[in-house]
Steps between C-alpha positions, in 0.01 A plus 500: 500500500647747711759347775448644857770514778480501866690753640611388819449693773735561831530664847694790638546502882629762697477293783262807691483536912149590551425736807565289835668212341919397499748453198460126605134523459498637123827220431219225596242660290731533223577116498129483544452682172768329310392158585119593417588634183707263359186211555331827317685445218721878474822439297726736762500649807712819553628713797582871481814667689428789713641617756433691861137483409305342821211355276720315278673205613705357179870700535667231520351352207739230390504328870092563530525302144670199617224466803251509249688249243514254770117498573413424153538280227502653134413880492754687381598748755688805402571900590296735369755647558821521621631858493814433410658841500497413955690236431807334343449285175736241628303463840178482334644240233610288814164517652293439200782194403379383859135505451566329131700267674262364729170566343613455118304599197272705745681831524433874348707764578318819425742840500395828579694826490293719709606469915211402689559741754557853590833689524593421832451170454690478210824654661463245739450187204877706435279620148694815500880326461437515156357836473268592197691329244211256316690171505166264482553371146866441562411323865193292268778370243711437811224301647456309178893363424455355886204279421666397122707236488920546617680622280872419496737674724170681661648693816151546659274241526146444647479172693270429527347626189758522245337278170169486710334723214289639757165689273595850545114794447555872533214647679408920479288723479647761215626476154875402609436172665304418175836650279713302639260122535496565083857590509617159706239246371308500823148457583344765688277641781313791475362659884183598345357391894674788636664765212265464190529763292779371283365163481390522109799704358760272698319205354537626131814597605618106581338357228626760227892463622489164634876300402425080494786416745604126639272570793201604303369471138245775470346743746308372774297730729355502830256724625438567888170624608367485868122273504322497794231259472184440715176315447358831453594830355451707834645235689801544292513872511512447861773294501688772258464764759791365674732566202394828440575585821824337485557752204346792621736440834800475278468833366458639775857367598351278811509132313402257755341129560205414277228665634139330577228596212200773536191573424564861382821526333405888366490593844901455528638651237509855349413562171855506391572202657197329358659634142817346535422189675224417215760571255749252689293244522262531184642185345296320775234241482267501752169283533314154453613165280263687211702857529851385585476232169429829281744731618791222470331397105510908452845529636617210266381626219594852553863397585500176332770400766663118517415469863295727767623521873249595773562678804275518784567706838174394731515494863323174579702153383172336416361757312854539314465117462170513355576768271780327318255246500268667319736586236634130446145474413517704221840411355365262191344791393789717457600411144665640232394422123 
């Protein structure tokens, strides 16, 4: 008899400012979310650093985190991710010891190696001190020896966070990211929501190269895809507009807040935008219960990832609400085996 597996599911929030509303607004509907999908049943609940980007409200992600932690009970709340080449591996260790500290066993940290910004912003995150030398798997393994237990005559320690053994995921987009999760014993993240055209190769990629480490055993995967459920298929495509245009605003290098949805989506974009937003955002599910249950199933078995995480940029909190709804619904059917 053949033994099936849930595989849980979880949330990434980018904490977005829809058109008209305040940072404070999308921090309340964030909580909102959190709280709502932990009674859901969603195993973790991620932000994502960015930065100078008016629609997104989650750059400071690790104090956002500990608002978050305090309004719920279990749900394991995590970055998704930090990008740690804007930041010191020391300060992040003491931030992440912090959050361990006072919500224990609840904490991910997620790393990320791409900025989450544009140039300018970067110079002013001080990004360009260290010029273009790639020190991301040194500033990982640095990142690591803070959260392991203290070692004698240590000269630098995390506190807190030193011994904490903080879960450490590397989150991308491309081959390296996968590389280097093999190399380490990490489990990984692929982007697929946002950047999915590696998503198969950097999967083999993991799984092929993968080192057991004291962290990790064997490979573990997680997939990102964006879902936007409704309790019908055009009701949900409606609801999707407002990420495309989000995307189609992007590259067009005017980013802004989340905008409202429309009726008529073809009538904003050219046809090379319409190319390379579809292409963006083709790992997307967008529909009813009965349409958003078979495009997880097919995702699962295409990728036959250890856990899925669903993004979901919509403009109205109730209709976000209901669509993560909508996809706790559906989460007993997303088995493996």
């Amino acid at each position: 008899m053949t033994e099936h597996t849930a595989v849980p599911l979880s949330v990434l929030d980018l904490s977005p400012i829809p058109q008209g509303a305040k940072a404070r607004d999308a921090f309340h509907c964030s909580l909102d979310l959190a709280q709502h999908a932990e009674r859901w049943g969603y195993q973790r609940y991620w932000l994502a650093e960015h930065h100078n980007m008016t629609g997104i409200d989650s750059a400071a992600t690790s104090v956002l985190l500990g608002y978050l932690a305090a309004g719920t009970q279990s749900i394991r709340l995590g970055s998704g991710g930090v990008m740690l080449p804007n930041h010191a591996p020391l300060v992040i260790a003491e931030q992440f010891g912090t959050l361990e500290s006072l919500y224990p066993g609840r904490i991910d940290l997620g790393l990320g190696r791409a900025p989450g910004t544009d140039q300018r912003t970067m110079m002013a995150l001080r990004r360009h001190l260290s010029g273009d030398v790639d020190t991301f798997p040194r500033d990982v393994q640095e990142l690591q020896n803070y959260f392991c237990d203290a070692q004698p005559g240590q000269p630098v320690q995390a506190v807190p966070g030193q011994g904490l053994h903080v879960p450490l995921w590397l989150l991308g987009s491309s081959l390296y990211s996968a590389q280097l999760a093999a190399q380490l014993g990490l489990p990984f993240a692929f982007a697929s929501h946002f950047a999915p055209d590696m998503l198969f190769q950097a999967l083999q990629l993991y799984r092929e190269n993968f080192k057991p480490s004291k962290q990790l055993a064997q490979p573990h995967a997680m997939v990102c895809v964006n879902v936007i459920a409704a309790d019908s298929d055009r009701d949900a495509r409606f609801l999707f507009s407002s990420m495309q245009q989000q995307f189609i605003n992007l590259r067009r290098g005017s980013p802004g807040p989340l905008p409202p949805p429309v009726d008529n989506i073809h009538a904003l974009w050219t046809a090379g935008e319409q190319y390379g937003v579809e292409q963006a955002l083709r790992m997307s599910i967008v529909g009813d219960e009965k349409t958003v249950r078979h495009g997880l199933q097919t995702l699962l078995r295409e990728t036959d990832a250890d856990e899925i995480m669903v993004n979901g940029q919509i403009f109205d909190h109730q209709a976000r609400l209901r669509s993560f709804e909508i996809v706790a619904g559906v989460k007993g059917d997303i088995v493996k085996g």
